[in-house]
C-alpha positions, 0 to 999 in steps of 0.5 A, spaced: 244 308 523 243 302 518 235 303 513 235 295 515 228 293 511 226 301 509 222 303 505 225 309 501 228 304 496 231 309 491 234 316 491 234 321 483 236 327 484 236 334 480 243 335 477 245 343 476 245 347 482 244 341 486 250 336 484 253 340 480 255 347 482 257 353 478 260 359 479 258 367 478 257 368 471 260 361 468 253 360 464 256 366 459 263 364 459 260 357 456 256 361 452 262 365 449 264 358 448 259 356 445 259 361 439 266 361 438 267 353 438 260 354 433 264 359 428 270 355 428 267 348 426 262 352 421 268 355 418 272 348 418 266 346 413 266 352 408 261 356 411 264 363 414 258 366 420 261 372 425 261 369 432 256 375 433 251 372 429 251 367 432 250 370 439 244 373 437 242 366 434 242 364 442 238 370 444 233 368 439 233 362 441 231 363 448 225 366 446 223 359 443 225 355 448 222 359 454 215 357 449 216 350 449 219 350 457 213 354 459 209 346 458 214 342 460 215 340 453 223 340 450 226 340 443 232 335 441 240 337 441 239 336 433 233 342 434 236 346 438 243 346 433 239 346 427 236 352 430 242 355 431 245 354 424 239 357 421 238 364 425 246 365 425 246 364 418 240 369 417 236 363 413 241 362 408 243 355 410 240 349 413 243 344 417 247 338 413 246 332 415 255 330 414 255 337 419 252 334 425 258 330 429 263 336 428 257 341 430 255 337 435 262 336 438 262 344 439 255 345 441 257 341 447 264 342 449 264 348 452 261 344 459 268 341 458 272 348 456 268 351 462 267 346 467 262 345 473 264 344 480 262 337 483 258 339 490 264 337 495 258 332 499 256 329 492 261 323 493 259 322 501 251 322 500 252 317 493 257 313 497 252 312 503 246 310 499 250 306 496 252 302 502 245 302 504 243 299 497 238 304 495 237 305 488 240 312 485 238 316 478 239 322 475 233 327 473 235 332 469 232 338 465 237 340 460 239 347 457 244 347 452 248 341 454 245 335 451 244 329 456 250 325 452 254 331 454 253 331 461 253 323 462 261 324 459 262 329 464 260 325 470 263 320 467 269 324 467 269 325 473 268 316 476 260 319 478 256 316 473 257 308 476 253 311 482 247 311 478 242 305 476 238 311 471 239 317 469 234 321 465 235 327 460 229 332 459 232 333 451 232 325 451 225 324 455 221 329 450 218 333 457 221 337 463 220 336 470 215 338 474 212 334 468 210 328 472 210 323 466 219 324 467 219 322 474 213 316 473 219 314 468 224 314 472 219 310 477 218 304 472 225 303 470 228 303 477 222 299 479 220 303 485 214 305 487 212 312 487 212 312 494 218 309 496 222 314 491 225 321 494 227 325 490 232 331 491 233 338 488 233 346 488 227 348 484 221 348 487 217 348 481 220 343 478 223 339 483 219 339 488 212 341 486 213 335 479 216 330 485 210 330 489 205 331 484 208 324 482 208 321 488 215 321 490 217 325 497 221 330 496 227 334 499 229 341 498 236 344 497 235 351 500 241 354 498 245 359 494 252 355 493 253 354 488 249 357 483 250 363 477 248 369 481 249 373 475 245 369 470 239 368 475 239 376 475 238 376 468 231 375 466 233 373 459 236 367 461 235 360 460 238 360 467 233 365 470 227 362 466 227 355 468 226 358 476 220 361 475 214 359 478 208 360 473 201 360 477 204 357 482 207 361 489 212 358 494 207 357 501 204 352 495 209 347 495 211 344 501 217 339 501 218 333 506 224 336 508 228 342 507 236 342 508 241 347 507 247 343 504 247 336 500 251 333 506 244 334 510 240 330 506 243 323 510 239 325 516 234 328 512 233 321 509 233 318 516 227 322 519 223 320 513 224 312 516 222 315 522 
């Protein structure tokens, strides 16, 4: 079936569990990592922090980032490693301004030591709306993974020329369901509203965000591909940033529901109907 004059003009999509997928317990492999990677750079400079501290930093930084979060506000990557250096070291050192490329490099390159798994319908989807020139654009609430990191993994892995846009909530300032990222992403696609679908796995930020900016919306209902044990944790970034806050399930509403990404197709199709 060929969109011909359609008026679903552009595609954005949530990136983690949508089209990227984790496996059980990866977000603390990444985390291991993560303060490994931080000690060795450190140590590299001169400053001697046991790894242990430095997993202890990440705890206490869970706590205020679930702060910001809960008003879909976000930090930078340069707050969150300050952060990090500041609480490890028990404030004994501040973040140096010559430190930050090797500490940044270690921060962020644990996505690529504990890699996520493409969703196997990423390409044919994206290929798809492509051949039906629909605009396409990433809209992302980052974690511990700074937008510049993620775009060099999918560009790593020939996905980044997909995209005509790809926001990043550590780059925005604000996280979805925040209308102000989709408005966003709206104005630079040069679409309205309207003519915008947005696809994702949360409820609350997909899905509640989209609509409350306009775009129509799909979920993807689906456990695949998502860190089991992680969400289990209510410590967690990851289970953190799946709470629902005031709001209940029978409240959101999505245009369309799918249960894989491959279904998005036919998903689209019946919104032209």
């Amino acid at each position: 079936m060929s969109l011909g004059e359609h008026s679903v003009k552009a595609v954005t999509f949530d990136l983690w569990e949508t089209l990227l997928f984790e496996k059980d317990g990866w977000n603390q492999r990444r985390m291991n990592v993560r303060c490994q990677n931080l000690a060795q750079a450190l140590n590299k400079l001169g400053v001697k922090i046991p790894t242990e501290q430095f997993a202890f930093a990440f705890k206490e930084m869970t706590s205020w980032l679930e702060n910001i979060w809960k008003n879909n506000r976000e930090v930078t990557h340069y707050d969150q490693i300050q952060f990090i250096v500041k609480t490890a070291s028990k404030n004994t050192i501040n973040l140096k301004q010559e430190w930050i490329t090797q500490l940044s490099s270690a921060y962020t390159s644990a996505i690529f030591d504990i890699p996520p798994i493409l969703n196997p319908d990423a390409r044919k989807v994206l290929q798809w709306l492509k051949n039906q020139n629909i605009r396409m654009g990433i809209i992302c609430n980052t974690g511990l993974t700074p937008g510049f990191g993620l775009r060099k993994f999918l560009a790593n892995e020939d996905m980044a020329d997909y995209f005509d846009l790809m926001l990043f909530s550590d780059e925005v300032g604000v996280r979805k369901p925040n209308p102000k990222i989709f408005q966003t992403a709206s104005q630079e696609l040069q679409t309205k509203p309207r003519n915008v679908v947005h696809v994702g796995d949360n409820l609350k930020s997909d899905v509640w965000g989209a609509k409350n900016a306009g775009f129509r919306t799909i979920l993807l209902a689906t456990t695949t591909g998502r860190d089991r044990i992680a969400e289990s944790d209510p410590t967690s970034l990851v289970a953190i940033s799946r709470k629902m806050g005031n709001l209940k399930k029978e409240q959101i509403v999505p245009d369309k529901t799918v249960t894989s990404l491959g279904d998005t197709i036919k998903a689209i199709q019946e919104l032209e109907a």
